[in-house]
C-alpha positions in Angstrom: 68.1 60.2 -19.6 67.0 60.0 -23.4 67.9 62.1 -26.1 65.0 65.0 -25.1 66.3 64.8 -21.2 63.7 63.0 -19.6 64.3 59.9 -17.7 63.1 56.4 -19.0 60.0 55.1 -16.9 60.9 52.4 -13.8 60.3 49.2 -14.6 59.2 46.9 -12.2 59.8 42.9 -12.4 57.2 40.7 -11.0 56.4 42.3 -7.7 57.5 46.2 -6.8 59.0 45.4 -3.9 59.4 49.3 -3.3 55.8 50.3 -3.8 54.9 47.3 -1.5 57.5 48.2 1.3 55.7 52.2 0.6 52.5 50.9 0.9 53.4 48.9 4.2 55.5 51.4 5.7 52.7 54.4 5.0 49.9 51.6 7.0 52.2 50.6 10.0 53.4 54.4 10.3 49.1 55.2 10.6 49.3 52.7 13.3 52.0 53.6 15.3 50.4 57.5 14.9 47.5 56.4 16.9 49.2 53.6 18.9 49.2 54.7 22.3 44.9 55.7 22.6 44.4 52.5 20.7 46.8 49.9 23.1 45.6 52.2 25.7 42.3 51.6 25.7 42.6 47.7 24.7 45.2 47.6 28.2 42.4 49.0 30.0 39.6 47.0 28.7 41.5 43.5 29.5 42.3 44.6 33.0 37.9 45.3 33.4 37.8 41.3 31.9 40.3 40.2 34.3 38.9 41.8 37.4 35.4 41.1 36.7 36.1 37.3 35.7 38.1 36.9 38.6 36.4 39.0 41.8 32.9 39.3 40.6 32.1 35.9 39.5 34.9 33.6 40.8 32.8 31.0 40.9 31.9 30.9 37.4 35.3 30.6 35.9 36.0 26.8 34.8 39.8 26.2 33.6 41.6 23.0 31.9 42.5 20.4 35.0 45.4 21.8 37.7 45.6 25.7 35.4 44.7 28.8 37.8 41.7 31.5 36.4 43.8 34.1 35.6 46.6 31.5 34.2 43.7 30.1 32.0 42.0 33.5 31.0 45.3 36.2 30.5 46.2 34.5 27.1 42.7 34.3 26.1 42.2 37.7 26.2 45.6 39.0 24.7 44.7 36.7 21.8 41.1 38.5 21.7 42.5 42.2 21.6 45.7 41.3 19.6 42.9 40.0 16.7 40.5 42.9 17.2 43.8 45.1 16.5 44.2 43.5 13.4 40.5 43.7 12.1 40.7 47.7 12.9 44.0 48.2 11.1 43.2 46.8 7.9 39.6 47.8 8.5 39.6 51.2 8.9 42.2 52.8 6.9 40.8 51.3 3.9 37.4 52.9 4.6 38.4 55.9 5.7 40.5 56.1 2.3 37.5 55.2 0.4 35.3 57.9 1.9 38.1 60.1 1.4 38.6 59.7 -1.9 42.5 58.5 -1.6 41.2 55.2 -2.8 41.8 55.5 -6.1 45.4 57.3 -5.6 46.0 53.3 -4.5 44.1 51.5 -7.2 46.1 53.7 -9.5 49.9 53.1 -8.1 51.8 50.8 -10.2 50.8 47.4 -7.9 49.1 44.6 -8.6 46.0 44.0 -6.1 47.7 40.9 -4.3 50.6 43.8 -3.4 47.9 46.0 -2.3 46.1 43.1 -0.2 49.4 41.7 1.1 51.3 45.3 2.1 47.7 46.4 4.1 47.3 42.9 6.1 50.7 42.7 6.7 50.8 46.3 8.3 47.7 45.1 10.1 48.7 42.0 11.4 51.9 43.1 12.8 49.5 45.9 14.3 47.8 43.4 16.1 50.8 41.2 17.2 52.2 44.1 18.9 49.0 45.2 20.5 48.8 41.9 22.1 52.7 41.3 23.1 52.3 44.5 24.8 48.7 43.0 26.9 50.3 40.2 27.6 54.0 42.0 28.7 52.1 43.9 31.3 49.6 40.8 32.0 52.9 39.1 32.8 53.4 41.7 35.4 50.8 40.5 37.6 50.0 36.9 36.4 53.0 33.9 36.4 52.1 32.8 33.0 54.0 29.8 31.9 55.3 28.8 28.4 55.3 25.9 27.2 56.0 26.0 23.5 57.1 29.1 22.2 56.9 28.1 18.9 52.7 27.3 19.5 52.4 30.7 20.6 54.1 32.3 17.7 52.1 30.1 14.9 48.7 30.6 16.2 49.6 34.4 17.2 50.4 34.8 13.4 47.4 33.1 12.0 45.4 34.3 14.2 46.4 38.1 13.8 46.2 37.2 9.7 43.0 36.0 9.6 41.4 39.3 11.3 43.5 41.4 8.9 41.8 39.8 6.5 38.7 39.6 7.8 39.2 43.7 8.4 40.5 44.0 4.9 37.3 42.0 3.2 34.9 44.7 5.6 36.6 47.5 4.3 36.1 46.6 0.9 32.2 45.7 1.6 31.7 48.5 3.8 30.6 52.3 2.5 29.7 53.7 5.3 30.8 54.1 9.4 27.8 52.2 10.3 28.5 48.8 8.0 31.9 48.8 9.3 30.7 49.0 13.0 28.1 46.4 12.2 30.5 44.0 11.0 32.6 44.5 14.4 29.5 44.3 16.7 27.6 41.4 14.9 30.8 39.4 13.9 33.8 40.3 15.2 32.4 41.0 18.6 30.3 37.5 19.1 33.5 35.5 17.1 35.7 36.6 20.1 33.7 36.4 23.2 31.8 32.8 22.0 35.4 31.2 21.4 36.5 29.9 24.8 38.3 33.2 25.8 36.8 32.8 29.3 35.3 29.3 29.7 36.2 26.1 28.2 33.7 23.8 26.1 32.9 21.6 29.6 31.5 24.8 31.1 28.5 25.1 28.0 25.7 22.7 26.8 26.7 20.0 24.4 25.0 21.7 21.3 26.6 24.6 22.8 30.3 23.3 22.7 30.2 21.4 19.5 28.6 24.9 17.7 31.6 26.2 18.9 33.8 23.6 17.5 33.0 25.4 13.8 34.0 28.6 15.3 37.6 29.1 13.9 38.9 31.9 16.4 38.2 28.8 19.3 40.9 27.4 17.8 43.2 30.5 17.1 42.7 31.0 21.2 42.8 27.3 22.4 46.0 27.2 20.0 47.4 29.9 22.0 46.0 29.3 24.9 48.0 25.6 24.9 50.8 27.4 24.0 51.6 29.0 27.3 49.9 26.6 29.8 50.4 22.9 27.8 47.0 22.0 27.6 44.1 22.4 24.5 41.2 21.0 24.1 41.7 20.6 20.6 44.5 18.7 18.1 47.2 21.3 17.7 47.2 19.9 14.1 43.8 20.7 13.5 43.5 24.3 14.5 47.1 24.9 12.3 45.2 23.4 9.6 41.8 25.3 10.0 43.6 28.9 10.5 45.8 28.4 7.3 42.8 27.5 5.1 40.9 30.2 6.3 43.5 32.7 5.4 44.5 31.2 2.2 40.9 31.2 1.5 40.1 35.2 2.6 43.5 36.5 0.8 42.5 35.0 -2.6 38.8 36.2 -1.7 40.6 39.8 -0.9 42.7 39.6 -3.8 40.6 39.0 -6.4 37.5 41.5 -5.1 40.7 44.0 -5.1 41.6 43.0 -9.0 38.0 44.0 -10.2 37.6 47.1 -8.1 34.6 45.8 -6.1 33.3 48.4 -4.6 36.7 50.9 -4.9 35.9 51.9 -8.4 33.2 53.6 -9.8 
C-alpha cells in the first residue's frame, strides 16, 4: 500500500495471462452449463444421419475402395457436429453479450483484443473437440472404427474445431440480431458441412460438382480426419494442413483487428 492506504494498480506485462485464463475459464464454464442439452441433441442428430444413410438409402452410400458405410461416414459426422459446436460457442455468447449489454464490461477489462479473440475461440474450440470425442466415443460403441494415425486425427480435429470458432467469433461480431446469427448457420455453416464429403466422396458427384468442392475448406478438415481413422484421403494430407492453417491465421487476424476497432461492439 502507499502512503494514503490504497494499493498500487496491477501491472500487467505483455499479455494478462490472468484476465485471459478469466476470460477462458468464464466461456468454457458457459459451455459445460449447457453441455448436456447441447451434446445431447448433437448425439441424437448423428444417430438420425447414420440410420437414415445406412437403412434408408443403402444403396446410395459410395465409400473409399475396401472401407465399410458406417466405417466411412461415423468420422464424417463427428467432424461435422464437433465444428458446428465450435461455431455456437464462440458464436453465441458473444451475441447474446452484445444484446445484453455485458459487451462493453469486456471491451473495458484490461485485455488487448487478440486476448479477447484468443481466450473466446479457445473456450470454443475445446467446446467443439469435446462435443465430438464424445460422438465419436459412443459411435465407437456400435461401429469398429480403425485408427490409423492418431496424430492426423488430432491436427485436423484442432484446425478444424479452430477455424469454426473463428468463423462463430467473426458472426458474432457481424451479427445484431438472433435472425443474422441463424442466417449465418443456415446459409453457411449448414451448406459448408453437408457439401464437404461428410457422406459421399467426390467420385459419387458430377465433375464440376467435385472440383467446386475442392475450394470448399471443411472437405478437407473432414477428408483430413476422415484419413485419419481409416488410412485413406482423397486429398494430399499436406495440402489440407496447409489450407486449414491459413484459413485460421487469416480469420484470427481478421477477428483481431475488427475486435481492436470495436466493430460493431462499440457505439
Amino acid at each position: 500500500m502507499d502512503s494514503a492506504g490504497f494499493s498500487p494498480p496491477r501491472r500487467f506485462g505483455r499479455v494478462n495471462g490472468r484476465g485471459v485464463w478469466t476470460l477462458y475459464r468464464r466461456a468454457l464454464l458457459r459451455f459445460l452449463k449447457f453441455a448436456l442439452e447441447g451434446t445431447l441433441g448433437q448425439v441424437i442428430s448423428s444417430g438420425l444421419f447414420l440410420t437414415v444413410f445406412t437403412l434408408a438409402m443403402p444403396e446410395r452410400i459410395t465409400t473409399l475402395a475396401g472401407v465399410e458405410p458406417l466405417v466411412f461416414l461415423l468420422p464424417g459426422i463427428v467432424a461435422y457436429q464437433g465444428f458446428h459446436a465450435a461455431f455456437e460457442n464462440a458464436a453465441f455468447p458473444l451475441v447474446y453479450d452484445k444484446l445484453e449489454g455485458m459487451m462493453g464490461d469486456i471491451m473495458m477489462a484490461p485485455l488487448k483484443a487478440w486476448e479477447v479473440v484468443f481466450a473466446s475461440v479457445g473456450a470454443a474450440t475445446l467446446a467443439g473437440l469435446t462435443t465430438g470425442g464424445v460422438i465419436l466415443l459412443l459411435g465407437a460403441l456400435v461401429v469398429p472404427l480403425p485408427l490409423a494415425s492418431l496424430p492426423i486425427v488430432l491436427a485436423y480435429a484442432l484446425l478444424g474445431c479452430l477455424l469454426f470458432a473463428l468463423l462463430g467469433f467473426l458472426t458474432g461480431l457481424w451479427a445484431e440480431k438472433w435472425d443474422r446469427y441463424a442466417m449465418v448457420e443456415t446459409f453457411l455453416v449448414l451448406p459448408l458441412g453437408i457439401l464437404s464429403g461428410t457422406f459421399f466422396t467426390l467420385e459419387a458427384v458430377p465433375e464440376l460438382a467435385a472440383e467446386l468442392m475442392r475450394f470448399n475448406p471443411v472437405f478437407y478438415a473432414i477428408d483430413g480426419l476422415r484419413a485419419g481413422f481409416i488410412g485413406s484421403a482423397q486429398a494430399p494430407a499436406a495440402v489440407g494442413l496447409a489450407v486449414l492453417a491459413a484459413l485460421c491465421l487469416a480469420l484470427f487476424l481478421l477477428c483481431w483487428r475488427l475486435l481492436a476497432v470495436g466493430y460493431k461492439v462499440r457505439p
